[in-house]
C-alpha positions as CSV (number, residue, x, y, z in Angstrom):
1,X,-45.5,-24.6,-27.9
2,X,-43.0,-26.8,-26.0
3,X,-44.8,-29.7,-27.3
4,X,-44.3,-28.3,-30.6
5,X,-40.7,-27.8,-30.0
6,X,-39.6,-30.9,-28.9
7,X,-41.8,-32.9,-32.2
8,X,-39.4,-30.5,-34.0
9,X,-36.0,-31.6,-32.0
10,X,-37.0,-35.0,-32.8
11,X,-37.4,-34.6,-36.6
12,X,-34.4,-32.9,-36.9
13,X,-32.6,-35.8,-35.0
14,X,-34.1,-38.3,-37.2
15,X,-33.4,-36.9,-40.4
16,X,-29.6,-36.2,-39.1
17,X,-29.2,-40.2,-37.9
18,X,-31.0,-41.2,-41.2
19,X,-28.3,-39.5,-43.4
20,X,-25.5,-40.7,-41.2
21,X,-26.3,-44.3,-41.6
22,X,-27.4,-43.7,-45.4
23,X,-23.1,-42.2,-45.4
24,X,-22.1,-45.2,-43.7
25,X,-23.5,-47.6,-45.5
26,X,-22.7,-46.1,-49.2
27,X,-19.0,-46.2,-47.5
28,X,-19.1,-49.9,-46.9
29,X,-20.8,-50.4,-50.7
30,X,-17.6,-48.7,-51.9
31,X,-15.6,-51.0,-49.9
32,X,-17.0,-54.0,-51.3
33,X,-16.2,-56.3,-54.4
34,X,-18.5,-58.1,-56.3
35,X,-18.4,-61.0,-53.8
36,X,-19.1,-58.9,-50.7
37,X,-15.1,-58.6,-49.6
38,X,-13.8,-55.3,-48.4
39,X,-11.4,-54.4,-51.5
40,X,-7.8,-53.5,-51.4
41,X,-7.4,-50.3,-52.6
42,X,-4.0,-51.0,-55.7
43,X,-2.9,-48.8,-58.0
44,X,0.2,-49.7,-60.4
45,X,2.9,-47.4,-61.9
46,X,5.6,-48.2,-64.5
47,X,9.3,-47.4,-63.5
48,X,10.8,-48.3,-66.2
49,X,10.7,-51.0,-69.2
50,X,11.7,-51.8,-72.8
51,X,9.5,-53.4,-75.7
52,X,10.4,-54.6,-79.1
53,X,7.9,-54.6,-82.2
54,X,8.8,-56.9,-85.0
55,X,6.5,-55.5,-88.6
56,X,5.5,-57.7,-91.0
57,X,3.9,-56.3,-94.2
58,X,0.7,-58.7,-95.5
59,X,-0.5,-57.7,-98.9
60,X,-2.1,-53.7,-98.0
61,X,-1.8,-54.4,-94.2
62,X,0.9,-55.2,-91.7
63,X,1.4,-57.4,-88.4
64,X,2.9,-56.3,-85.8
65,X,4.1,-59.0,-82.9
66,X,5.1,-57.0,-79.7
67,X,6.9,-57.7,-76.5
68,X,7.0,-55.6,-73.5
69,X,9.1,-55.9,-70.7
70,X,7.9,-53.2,-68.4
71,X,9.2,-52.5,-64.3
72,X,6.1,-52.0,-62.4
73,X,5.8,-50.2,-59.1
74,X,2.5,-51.7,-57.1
75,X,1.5,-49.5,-54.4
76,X,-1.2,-49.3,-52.4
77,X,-2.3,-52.9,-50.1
78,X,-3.8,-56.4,-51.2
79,X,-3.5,-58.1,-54.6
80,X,-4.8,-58.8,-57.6
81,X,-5.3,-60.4,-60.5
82,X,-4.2,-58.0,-64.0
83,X,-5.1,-57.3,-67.4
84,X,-2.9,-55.5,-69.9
85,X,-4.2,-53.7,-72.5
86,X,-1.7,-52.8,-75.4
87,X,-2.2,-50.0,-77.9
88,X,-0.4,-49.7,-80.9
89,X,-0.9,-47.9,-84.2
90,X,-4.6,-47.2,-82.4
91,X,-5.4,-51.1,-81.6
92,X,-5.9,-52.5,-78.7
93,X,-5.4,-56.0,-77.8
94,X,-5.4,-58.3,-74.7
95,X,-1.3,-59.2,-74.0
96,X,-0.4,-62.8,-72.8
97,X,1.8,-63.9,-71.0
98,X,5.0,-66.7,-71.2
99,X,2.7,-69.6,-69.9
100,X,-0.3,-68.2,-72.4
101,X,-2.4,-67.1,-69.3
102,X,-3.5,-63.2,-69.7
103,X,-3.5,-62.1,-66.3
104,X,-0.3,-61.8,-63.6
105,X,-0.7,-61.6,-60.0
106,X,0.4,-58.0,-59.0
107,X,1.1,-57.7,-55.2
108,X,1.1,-54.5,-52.9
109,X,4.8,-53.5,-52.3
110,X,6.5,-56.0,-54.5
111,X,7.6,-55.1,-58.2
112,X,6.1,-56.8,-60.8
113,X,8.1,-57.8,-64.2
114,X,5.8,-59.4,-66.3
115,X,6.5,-60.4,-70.1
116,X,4.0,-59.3,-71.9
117,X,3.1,-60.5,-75.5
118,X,0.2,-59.4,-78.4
119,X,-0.2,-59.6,-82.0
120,X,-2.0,-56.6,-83.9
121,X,-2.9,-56.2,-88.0
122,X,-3.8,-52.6,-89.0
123,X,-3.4,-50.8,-92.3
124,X,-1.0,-48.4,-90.4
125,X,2.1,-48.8,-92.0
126,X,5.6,-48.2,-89.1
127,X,7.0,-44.9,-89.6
128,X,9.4,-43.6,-92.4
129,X,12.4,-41.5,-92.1
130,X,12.2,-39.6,-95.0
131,X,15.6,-38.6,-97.3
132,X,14.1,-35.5,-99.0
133,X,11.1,-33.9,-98.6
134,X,10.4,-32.1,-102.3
135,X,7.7,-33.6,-103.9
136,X,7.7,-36.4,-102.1
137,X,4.4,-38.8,-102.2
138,X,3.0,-38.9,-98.7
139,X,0.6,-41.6,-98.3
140,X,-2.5,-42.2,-96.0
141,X,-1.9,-44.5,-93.3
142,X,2.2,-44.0,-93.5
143,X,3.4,-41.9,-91.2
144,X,6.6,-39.9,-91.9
145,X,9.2,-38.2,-90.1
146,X,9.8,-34.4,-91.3
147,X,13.0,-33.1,-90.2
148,X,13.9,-29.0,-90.1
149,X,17.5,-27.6,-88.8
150,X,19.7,-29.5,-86.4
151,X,17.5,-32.3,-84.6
152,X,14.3,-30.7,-85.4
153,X,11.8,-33.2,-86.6
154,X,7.6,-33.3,-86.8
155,X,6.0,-36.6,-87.4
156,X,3.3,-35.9,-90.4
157,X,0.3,-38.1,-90.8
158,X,-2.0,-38.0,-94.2
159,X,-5.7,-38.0,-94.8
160,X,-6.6,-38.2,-98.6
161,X,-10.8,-38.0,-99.1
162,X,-12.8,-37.0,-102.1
163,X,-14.0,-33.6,-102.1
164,X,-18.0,-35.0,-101.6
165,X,-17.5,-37.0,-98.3
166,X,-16.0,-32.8,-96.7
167,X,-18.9,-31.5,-94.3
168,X,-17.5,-27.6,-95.8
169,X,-18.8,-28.1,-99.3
170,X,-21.6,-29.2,-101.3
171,X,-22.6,-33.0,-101.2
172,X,-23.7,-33.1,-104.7
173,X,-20.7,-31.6,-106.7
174,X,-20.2,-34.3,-109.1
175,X,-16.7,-33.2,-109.8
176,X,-15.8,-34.6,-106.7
177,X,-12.2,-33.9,-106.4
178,X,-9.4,-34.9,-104.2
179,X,-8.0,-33.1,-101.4
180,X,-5.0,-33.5,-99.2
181,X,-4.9,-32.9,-95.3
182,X,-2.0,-33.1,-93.8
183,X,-1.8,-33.3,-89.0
184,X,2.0,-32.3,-87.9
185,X,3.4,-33.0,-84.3
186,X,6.3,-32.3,-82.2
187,X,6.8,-33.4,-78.6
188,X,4.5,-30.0,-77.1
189,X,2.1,-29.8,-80.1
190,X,0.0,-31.2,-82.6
191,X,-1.4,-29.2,-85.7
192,X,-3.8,-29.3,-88.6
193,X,-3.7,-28.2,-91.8
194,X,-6.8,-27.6,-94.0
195,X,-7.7,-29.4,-97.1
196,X,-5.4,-28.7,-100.0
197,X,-5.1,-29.6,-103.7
198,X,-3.3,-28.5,-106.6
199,X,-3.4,-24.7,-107.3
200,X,-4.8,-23.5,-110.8
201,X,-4.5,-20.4,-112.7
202,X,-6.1,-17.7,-111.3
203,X,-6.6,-19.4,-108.1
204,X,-5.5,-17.9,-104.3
205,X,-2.4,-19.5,-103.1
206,X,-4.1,-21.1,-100.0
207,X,-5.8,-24.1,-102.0
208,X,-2.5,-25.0,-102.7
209,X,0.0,-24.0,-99.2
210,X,-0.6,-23.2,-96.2
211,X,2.3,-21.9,-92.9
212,X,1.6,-23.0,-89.4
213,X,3.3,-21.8,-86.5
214,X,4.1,-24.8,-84.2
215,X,6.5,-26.2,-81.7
216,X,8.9,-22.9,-81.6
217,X,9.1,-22.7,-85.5
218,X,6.8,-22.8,-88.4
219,X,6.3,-25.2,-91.0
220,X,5.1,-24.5,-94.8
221,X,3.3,-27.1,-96.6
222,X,2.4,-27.4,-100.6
223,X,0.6,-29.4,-102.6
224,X,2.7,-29.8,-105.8
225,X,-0.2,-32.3,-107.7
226,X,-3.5,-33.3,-107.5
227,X,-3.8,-35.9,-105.0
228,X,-4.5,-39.0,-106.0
229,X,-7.6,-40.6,-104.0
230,X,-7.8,-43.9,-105.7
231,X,-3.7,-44.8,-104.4
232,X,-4.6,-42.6,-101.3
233,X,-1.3,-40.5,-101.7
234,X,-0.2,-36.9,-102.6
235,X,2.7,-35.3,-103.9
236,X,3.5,-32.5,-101.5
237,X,6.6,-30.4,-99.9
238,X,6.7,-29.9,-96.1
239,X,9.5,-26.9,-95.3
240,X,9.9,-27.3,-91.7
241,X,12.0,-24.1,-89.7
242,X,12.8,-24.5,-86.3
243,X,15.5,-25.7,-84.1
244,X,13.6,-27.6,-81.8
245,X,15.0,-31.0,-80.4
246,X,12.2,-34.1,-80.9
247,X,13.2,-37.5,-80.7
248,X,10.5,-39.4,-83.2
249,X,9.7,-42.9,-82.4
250,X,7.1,-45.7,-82.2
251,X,5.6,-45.7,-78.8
252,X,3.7,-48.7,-77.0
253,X,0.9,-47.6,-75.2
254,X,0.2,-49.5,-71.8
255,X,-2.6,-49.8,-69.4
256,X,-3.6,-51.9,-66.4
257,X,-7.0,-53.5,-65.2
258,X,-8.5,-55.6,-62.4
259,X,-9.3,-58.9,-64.0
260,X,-13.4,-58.8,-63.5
261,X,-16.3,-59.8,-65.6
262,X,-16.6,-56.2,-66.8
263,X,-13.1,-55.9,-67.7
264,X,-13.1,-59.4,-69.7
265,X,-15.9,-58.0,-72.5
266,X,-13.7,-55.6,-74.3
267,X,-10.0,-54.6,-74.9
268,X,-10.8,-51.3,-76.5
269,X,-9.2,-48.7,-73.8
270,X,-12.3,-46.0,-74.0
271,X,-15.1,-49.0,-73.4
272,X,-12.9,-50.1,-69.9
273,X,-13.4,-47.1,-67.9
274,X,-16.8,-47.9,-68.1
275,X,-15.9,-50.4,-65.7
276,X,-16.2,-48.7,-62.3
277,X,-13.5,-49.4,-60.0
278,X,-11.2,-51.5,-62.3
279,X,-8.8,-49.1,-63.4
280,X,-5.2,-50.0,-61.5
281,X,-3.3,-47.8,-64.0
282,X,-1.9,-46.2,-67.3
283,X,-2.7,-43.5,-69.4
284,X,-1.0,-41.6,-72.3
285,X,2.6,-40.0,-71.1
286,X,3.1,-42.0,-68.0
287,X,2.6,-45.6,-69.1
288,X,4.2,-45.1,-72.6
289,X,7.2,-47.5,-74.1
290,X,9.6,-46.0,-77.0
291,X,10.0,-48.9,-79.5
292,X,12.4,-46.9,-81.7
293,X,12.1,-47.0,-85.5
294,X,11.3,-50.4,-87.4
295,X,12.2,-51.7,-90.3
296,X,10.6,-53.8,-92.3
């Protein structure tokens, strides 16, 4: 029995030592880079900043040349070699810096000021502050300020698509008509419309308008035409009621990597994080720059 006993004791001991070591060790894996050095653990936050976007319309498209300026707070210990990934008008590119090298030395402690520089093309036009709002013809990929009483204002994009490419109706109508939908957003809240077109006789009001309570207020849209898929635009009325102060503007989306081979196969924000461990920082609200509105 004692025998038995102390066989057990040992066992135990064994197993209790083998998962201490098996923690140990999986700590010093996470302490080591690719080359077997015990990282420095960085992380990077922006303070402050400015950025300018100069658009330039090309045929259906437009360039956009950007310059950031941004304050950056390092924290943490060590250094590193950075990325910067820019988003804008949901592209991403690789910036550069003055002396055309894409990566600045970031340092634990010390503030970093890099100028940062990137060239994107997108069929996203900048946004438009629009005079009147009555029949006006909202277009896909031109976003458009909305404004109600006092400062209120809702930035409105536009999706335009044939009534056979919808997952809600049948594939093989061969009428396939155009419909409208219409995505509103203030500072707390983004909103959906459904797909609307042109109401005819005899037909319920909601093909046609729709209300949606949103950001304190409520916002009445209708479709005054049949939209027009071929030119991707729509003829429509947005009646926007609220008193709700929102300052619309371009914004510059920033974000911050350790320059690795991982990190050097893709600029596209969403493929990165796959990269474990290279993330120093940014993400949407804290590591945003307002660019104002262009003009073309």
């Amino acid at each position: 029995m004692e025998q038995n006993k102390f066989v057990l004791s040992l066992v135990l001991a064994l197993i209790v030592l083998g998962l201490t070591l098996n923690v140990a060790a999986h700590e010093l894996r996470a302490g080591l880079d690719a080359s077997g050095n015990l990282t420095q653990h960085m992380s990077i936050n922006l303070i402050g900043g400015e950025v300018t976007v100069e658009p330039t319309k090309l045929g259906t498209s437009y360039h956009y040349d950007i310059k950031a300026q941004p304050i950056l707070k390092v924290i943490g210990e060590g250094e590193e070699d950075v990325i910067t990934i820019i988003r804008f008008k949901e592209q991403y590119v690789r910036a550069e810096l003055s002396n055309g090298q894409d990566t600045f030395r970031a340092e634990a402690g010390v503030t970093a000021q890099p100028i940062l520089t990137g060239t994107l093309q997108t069929v996203i036009a900048p946004i438009v502050d629009l005079e009147r709002y009555s029949n006006y013809p909202f277009r896909q990929y031109v976003p458009a300020i909305v404004r109600g009483d006092r400062d209120a204002a809702l930035l409105v994009n536009t999706l335009i698509k044939r009534r056979r490419d919808l997952d809600q109706v049948d594939i093989t109508d061969v009428f396939a008509e155009c419909w409208a939908q219409f995505s509103m957003e203030c500072d707390t809240d983004k909103q959906y419309t459904s797909f609307l077109r042109e109401c005819r006789e005899g037909e319920k009001r909601e093909i046609c308008e729709q209300r949606v309570k949103m950001c304190g207020g409520e916002v009445i849209v209708r479709v005054n035409e049949e939209p027009d898929c071929n030119n991707r635009l729509v003829r429509a009325e947005i009646d926007y009621r609220s008193d709700r102060e929102f300052d619309v503007t371009e914004v510059v989306y920033l974000s911050f990597w350790k320059d690795n081979e991982c990190t050097r196969q893709t600029n596209d924000f969403n493929e990165l994080l796959f990269c474990e461990d290279s993330r120093l920082g940014g993400q949407d609200g804290d590591f945003t720059i307002k660019a104002g509105i262009l003009t073309i």
